[in-house]
PDB file of N, CA, C and O in Angstrom:
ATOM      1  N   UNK A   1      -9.755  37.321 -57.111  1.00  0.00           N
ATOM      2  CA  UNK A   1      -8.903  36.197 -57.429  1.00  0.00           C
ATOM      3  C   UNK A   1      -9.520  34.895 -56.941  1.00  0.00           C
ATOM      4  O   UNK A   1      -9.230  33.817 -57.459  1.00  0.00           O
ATOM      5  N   UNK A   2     -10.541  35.039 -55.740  1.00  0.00           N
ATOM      6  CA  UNK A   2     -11.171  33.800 -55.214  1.00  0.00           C
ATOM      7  C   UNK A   2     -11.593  33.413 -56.072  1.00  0.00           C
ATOM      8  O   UNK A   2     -11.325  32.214 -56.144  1.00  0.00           O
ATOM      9  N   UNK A   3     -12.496  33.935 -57.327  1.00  0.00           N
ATOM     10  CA  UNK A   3     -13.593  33.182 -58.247  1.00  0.00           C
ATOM     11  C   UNK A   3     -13.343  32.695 -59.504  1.00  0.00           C
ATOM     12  O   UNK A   3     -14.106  32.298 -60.386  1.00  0.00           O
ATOM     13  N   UNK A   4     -11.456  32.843 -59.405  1.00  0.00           N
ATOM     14  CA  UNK A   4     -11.171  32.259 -60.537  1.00  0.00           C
ATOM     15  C   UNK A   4     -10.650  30.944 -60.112  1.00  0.00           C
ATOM     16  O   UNK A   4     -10.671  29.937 -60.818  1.00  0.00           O
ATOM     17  N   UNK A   5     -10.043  31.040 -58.556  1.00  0.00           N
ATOM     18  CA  UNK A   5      -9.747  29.575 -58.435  1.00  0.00           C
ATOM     19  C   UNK A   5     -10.982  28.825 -58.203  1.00  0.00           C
ATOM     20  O   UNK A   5     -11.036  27.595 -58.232  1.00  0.00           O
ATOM     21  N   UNK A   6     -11.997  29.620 -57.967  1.00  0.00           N
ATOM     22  CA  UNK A   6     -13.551  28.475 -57.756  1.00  0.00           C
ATOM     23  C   UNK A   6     -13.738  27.870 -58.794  1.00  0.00           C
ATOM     24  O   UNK A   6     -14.343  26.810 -58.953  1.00  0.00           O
ATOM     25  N   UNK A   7     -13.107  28.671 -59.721  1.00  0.00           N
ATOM     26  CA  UNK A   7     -14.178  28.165 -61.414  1.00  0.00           C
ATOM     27  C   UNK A   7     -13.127  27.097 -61.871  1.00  0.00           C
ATOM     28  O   UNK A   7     -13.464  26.024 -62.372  1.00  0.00           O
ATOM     29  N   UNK A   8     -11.828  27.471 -61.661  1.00  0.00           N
ATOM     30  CA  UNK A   8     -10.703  26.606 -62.515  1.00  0.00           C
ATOM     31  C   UNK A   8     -11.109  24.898 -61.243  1.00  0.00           C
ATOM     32  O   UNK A   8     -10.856  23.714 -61.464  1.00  0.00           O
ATOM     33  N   UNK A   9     -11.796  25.562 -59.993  1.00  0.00           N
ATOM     34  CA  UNK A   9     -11.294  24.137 -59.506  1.00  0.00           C
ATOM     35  C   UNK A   9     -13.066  23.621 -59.720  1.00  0.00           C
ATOM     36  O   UNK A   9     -13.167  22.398 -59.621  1.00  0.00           O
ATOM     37  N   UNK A  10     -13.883  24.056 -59.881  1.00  0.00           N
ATOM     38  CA  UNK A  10     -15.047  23.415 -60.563  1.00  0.00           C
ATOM     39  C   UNK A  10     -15.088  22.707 -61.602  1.00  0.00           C
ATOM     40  O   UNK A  10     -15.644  21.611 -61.669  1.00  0.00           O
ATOM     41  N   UNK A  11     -14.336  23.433 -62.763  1.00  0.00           N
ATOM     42  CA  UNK A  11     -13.516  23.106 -64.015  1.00  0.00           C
ATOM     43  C   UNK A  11     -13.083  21.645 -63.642  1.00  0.00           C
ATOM     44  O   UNK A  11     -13.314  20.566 -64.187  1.00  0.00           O
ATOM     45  N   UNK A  12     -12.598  21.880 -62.877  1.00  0.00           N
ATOM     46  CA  UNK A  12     -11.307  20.290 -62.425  1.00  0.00           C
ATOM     47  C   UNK A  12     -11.890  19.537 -62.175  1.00  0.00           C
ATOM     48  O   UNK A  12     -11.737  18.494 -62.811  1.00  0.00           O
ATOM     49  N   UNK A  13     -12.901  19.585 -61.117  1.00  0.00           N
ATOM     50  CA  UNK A  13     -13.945  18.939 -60.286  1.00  0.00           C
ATOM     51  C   UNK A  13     -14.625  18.032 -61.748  1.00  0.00           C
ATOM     52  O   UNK A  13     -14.496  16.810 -61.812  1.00  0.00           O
ATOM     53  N   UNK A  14     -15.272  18.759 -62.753  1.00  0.00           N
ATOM     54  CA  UNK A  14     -16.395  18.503 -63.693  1.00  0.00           C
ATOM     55  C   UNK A  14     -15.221  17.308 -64.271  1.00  0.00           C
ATOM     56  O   UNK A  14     -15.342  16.094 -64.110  1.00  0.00           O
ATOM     57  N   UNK A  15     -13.863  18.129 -65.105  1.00  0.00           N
ATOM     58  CA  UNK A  15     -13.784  17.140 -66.310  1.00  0.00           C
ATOM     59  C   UNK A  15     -13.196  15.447 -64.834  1.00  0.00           C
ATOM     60  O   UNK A  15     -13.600  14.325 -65.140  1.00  0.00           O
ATOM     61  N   UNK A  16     -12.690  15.535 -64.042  1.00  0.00           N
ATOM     62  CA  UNK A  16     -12.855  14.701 -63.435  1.00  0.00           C
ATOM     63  C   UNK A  16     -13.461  13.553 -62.932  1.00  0.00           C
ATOM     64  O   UNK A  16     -13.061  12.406 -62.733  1.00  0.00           O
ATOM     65  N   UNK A  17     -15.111  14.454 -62.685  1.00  0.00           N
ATOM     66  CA  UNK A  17     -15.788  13.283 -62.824  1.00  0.00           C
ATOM     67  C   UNK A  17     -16.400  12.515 -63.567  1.00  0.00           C
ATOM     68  O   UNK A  17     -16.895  11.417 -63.309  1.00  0.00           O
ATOM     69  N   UNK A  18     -16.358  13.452 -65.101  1.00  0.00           N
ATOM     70  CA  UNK A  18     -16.471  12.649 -66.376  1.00  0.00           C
ATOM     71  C   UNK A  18     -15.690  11.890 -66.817  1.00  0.00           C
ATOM     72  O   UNK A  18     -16.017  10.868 -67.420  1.00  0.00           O
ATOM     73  N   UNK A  19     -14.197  12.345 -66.538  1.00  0.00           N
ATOM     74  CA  UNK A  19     -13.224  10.677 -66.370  1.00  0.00           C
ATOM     75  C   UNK A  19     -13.059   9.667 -65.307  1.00  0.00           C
ATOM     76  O   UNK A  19     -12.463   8.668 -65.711  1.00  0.00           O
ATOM     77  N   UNK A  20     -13.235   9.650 -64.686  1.00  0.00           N
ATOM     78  CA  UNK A  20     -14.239   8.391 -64.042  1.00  0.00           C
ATOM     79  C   UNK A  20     -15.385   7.744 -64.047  1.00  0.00           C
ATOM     80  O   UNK A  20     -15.585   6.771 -63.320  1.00  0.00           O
ATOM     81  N   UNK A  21     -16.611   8.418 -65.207  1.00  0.00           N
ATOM     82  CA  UNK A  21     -17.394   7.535 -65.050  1.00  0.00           C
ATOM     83  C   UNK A  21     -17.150   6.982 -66.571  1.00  0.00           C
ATOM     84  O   UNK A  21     -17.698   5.989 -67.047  1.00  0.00           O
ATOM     85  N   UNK A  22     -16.334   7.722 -67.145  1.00  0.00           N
ATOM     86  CA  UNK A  22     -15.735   6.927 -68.697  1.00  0.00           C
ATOM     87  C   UNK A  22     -15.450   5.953 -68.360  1.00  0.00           C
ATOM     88  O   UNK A  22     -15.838   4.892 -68.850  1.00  0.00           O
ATOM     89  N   UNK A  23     -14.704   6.091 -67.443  1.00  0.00           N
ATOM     90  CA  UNK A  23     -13.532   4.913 -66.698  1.00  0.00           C
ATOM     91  C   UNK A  23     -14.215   3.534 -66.317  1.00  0.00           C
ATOM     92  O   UNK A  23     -13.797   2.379 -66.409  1.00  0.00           O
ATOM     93  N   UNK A  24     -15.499   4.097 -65.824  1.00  0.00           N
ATOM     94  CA  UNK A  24     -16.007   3.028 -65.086  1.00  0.00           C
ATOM     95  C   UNK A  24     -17.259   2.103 -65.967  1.00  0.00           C
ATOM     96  O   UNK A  24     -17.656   0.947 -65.817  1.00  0.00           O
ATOM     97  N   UNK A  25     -17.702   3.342 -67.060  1.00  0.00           N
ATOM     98  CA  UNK A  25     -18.240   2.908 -68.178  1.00  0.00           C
ATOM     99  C   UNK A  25     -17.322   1.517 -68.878  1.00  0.00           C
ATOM    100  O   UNK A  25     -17.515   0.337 -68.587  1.00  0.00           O
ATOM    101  N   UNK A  26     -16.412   1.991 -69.752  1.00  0.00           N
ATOM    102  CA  UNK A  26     -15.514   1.230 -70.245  1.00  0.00           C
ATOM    103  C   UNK A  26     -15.211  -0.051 -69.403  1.00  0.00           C
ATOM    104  O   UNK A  26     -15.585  -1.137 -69.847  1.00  0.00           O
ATOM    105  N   UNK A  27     -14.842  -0.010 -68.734  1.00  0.00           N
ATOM    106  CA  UNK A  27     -14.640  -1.323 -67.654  1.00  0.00           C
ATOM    107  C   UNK A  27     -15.749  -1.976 -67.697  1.00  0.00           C
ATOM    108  O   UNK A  27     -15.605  -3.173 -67.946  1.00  0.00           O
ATOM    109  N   UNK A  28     -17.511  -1.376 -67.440  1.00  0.00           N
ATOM    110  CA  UNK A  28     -18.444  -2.263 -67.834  1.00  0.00           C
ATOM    111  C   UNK A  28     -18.272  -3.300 -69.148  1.00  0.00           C
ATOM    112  O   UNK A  28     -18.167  -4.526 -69.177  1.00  0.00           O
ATOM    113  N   UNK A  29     -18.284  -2.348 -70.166  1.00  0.00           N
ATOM    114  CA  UNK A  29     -18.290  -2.593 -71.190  1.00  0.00           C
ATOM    115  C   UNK A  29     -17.077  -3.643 -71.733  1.00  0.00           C
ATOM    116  O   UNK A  29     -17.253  -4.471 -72.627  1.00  0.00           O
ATOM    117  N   UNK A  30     -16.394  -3.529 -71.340  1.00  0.00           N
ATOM    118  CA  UNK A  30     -15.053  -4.459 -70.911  1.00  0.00           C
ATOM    119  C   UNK A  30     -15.524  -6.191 -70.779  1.00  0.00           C
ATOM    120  O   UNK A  30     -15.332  -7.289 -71.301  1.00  0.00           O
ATOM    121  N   UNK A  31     -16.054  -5.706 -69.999  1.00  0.00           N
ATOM    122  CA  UNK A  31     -16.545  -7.243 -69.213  1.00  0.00           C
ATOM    123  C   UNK A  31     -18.016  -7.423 -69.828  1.00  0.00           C
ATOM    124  O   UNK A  31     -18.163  -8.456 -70.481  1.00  0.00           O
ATOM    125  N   UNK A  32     -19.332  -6.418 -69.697  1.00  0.00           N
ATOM    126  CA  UNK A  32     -20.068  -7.481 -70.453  1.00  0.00           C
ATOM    127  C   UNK A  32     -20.645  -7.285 -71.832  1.00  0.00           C
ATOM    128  O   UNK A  32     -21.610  -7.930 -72.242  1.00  0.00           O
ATOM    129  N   UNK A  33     -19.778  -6.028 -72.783  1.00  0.00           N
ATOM    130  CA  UNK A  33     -20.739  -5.851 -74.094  1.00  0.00           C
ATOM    131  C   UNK A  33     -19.585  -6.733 -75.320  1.00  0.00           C
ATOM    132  O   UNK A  33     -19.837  -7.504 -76.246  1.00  0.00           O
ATOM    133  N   UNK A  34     -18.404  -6.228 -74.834  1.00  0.00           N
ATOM    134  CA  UNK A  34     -17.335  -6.391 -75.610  1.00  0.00           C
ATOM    135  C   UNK A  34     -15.989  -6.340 -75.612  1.00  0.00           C
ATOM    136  O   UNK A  34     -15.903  -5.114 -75.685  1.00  0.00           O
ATOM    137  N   UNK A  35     -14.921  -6.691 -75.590  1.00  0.00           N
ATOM    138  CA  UNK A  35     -13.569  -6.530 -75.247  1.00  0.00           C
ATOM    139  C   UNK A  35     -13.209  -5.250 -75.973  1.00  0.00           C
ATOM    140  O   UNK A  35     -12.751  -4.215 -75.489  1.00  0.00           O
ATOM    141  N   UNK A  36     -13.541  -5.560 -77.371  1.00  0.00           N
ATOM    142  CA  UNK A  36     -12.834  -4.526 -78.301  1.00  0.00           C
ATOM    143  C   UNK A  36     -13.431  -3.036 -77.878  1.00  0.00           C
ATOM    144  O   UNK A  36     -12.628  -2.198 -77.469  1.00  0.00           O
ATOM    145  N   UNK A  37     -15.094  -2.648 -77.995  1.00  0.00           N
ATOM    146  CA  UNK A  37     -15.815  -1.736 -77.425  1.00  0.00           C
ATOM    147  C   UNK A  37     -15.191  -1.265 -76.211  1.00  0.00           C
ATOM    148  O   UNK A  37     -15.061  -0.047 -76.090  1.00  0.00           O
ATOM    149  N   UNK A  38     -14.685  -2.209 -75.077  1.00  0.00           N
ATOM    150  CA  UNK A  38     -14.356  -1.722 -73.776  1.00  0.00           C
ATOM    151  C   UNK A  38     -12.655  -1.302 -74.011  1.00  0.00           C
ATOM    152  O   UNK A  38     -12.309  -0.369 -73.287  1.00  0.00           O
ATOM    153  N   UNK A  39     -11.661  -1.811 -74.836  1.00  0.00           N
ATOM    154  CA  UNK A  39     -10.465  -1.554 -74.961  1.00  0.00           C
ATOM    155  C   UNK A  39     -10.486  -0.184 -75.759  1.00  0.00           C
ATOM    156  O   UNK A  39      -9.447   0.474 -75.820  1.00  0.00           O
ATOM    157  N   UNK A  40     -11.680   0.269 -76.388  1.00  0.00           N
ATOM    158  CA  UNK A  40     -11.526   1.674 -77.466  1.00  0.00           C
ATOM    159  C   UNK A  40     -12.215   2.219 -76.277  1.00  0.00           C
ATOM    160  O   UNK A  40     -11.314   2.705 -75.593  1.00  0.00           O
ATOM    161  N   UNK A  41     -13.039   2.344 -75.840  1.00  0.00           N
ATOM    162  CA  UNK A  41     -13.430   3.196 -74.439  1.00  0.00           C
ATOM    163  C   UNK A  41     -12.451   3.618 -73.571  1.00  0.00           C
ATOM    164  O   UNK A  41     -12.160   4.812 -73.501  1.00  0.00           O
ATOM    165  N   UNK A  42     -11.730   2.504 -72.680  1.00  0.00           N
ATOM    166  CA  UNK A  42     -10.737   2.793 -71.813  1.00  0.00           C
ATOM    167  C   UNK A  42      -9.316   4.062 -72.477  1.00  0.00           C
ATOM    168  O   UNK A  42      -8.484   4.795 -71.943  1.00  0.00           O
ATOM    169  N   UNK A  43      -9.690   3.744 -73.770  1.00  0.00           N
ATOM    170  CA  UNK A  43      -9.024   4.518 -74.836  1.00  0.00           C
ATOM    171  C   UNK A  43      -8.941   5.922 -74.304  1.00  0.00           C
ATOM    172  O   UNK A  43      -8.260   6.667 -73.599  1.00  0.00           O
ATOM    173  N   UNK A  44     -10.271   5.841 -75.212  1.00  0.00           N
ATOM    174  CA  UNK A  44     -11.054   7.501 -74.667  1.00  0.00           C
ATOM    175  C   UNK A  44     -10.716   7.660 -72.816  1.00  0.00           C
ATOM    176  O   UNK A  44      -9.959   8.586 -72.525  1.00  0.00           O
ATOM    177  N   UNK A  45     -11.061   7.105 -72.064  1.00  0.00           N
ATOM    178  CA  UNK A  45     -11.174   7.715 -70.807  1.00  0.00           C
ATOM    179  C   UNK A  45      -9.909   7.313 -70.652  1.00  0.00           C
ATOM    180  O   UNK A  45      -9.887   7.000 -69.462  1.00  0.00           O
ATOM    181  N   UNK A  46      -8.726   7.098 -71.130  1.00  0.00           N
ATOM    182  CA  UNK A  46      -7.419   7.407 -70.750  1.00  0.00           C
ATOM    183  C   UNK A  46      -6.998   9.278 -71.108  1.00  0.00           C
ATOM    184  O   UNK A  46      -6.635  10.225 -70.410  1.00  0.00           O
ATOM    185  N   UNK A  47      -7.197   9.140 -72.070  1.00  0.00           N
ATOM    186  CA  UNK A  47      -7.291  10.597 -73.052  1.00  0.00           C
ATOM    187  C   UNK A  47      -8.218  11.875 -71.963  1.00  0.00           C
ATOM    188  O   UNK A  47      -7.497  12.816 -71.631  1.00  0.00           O
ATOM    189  N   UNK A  48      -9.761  11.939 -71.407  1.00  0.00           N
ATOM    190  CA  UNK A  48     -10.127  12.382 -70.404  1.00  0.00           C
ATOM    191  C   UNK A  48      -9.168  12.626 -68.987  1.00  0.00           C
ATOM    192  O   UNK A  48      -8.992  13.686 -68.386  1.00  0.00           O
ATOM    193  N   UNK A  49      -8.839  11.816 -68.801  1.00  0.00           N
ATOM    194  CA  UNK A  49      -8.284  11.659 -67.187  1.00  0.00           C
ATOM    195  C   UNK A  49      -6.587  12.157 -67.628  1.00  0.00           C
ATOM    196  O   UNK A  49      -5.916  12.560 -66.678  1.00  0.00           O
ATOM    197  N   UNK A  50      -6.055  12.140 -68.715  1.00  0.00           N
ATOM    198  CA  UNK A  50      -4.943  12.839 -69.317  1.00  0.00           C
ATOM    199  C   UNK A  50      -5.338  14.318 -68.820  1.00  0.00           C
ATOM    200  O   UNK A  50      -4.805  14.801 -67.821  1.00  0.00           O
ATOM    201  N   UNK A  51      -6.311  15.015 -69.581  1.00  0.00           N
ATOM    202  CA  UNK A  51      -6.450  16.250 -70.058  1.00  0.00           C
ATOM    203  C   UNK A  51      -7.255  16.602 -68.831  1.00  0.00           C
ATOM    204  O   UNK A  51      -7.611  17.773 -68.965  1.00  0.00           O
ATOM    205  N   UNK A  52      -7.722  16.076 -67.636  1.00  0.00           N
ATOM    206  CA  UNK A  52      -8.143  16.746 -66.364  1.00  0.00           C
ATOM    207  C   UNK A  52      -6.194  16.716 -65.790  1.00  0.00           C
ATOM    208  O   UNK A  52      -5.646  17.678 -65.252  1.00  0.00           O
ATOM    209  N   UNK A  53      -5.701  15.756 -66.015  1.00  0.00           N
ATOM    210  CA  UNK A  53      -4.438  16.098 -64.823  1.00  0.00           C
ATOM    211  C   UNK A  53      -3.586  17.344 -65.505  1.00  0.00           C
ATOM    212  O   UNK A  53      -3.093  18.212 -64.786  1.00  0.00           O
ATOM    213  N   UNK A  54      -3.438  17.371 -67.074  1.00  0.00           N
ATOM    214  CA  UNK A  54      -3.340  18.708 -67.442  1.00  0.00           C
ATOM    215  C   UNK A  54      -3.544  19.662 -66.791  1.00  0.00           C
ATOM    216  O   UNK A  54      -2.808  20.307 -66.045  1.00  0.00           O
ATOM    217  N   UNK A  55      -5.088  19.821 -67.210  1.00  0.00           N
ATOM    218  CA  UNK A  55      -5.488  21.061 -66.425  1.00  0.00           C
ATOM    219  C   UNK A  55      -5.507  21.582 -65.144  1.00  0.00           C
ATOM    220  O   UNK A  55      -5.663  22.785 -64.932  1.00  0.00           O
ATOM    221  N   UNK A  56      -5.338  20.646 -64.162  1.00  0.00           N
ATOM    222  CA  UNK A  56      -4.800  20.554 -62.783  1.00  0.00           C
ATOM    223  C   UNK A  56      -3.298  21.207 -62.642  1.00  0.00           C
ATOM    224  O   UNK A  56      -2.897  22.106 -61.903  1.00  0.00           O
ATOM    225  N   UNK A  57      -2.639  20.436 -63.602  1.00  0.00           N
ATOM    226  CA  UNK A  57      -1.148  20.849 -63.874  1.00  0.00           C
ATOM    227  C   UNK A  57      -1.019  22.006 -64.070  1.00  0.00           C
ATOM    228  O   UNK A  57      -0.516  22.678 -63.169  1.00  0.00           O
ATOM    229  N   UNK A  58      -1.476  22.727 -65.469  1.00  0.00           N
ATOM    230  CA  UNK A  58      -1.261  24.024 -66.076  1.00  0.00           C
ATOM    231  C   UNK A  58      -2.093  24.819 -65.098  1.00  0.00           C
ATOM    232  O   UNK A  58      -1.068  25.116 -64.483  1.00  0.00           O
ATOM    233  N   UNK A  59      -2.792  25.270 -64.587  1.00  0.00           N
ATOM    234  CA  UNK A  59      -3.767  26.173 -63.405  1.00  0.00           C
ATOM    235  C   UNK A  59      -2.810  26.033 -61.644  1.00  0.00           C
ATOM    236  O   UNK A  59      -2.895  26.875 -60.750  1.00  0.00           O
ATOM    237  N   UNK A  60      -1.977  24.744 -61.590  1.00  0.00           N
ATOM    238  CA  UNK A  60      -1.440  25.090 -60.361  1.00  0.00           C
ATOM    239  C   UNK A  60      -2.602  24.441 -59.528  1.00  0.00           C
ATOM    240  O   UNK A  60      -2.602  24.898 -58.385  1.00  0.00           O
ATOM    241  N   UNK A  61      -3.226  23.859 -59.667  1.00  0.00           N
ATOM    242  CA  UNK A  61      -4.251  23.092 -58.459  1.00  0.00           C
ATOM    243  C   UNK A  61      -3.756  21.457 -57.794  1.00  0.00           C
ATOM    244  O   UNK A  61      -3.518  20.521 -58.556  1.00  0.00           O
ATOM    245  N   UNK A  62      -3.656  21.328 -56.234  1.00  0.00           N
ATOM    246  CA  UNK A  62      -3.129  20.361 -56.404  1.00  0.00           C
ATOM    247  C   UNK A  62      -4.117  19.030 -56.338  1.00  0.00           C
ATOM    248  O   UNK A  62      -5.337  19.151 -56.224  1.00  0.00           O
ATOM    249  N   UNK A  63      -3.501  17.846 -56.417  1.00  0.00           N
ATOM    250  CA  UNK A  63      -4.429  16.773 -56.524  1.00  0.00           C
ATOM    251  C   UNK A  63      -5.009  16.651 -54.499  1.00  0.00           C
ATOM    252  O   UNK A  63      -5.837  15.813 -54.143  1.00  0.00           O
TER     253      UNK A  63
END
């Protein structure tokens, strides 16, 4: 049972830190490529950081 909570919380770990660097992408992009580019980004990494607290949610892992 240990190696399923390793994997679900690796799982968590990963899509996590790909919504934060969306996050932090977009915010670049925000400020110096484009408003519109950075407002459809923040888009997307709203949608990411959704579907990691999901999966946090549905698996029972806490923040």
């Amino acid at each position: 049972m240990g190696s399923l909570i390793q994997r679900n919380t690796a799982v968590a770990k990963r899509k996590g830190t790909l919504a934060a660097v969306a996050g932090v992408g977009s915010a670049v992009a925000l400020v110096v490529i484009n408003p519109i580019v950075g407002v459809v980004g923040l888009a997307g990494a709203a949608y990411l950081g959704w579907d990691w607290l999901r999966f946090r949610m549905k698996h029972g892992l806490r923040l």
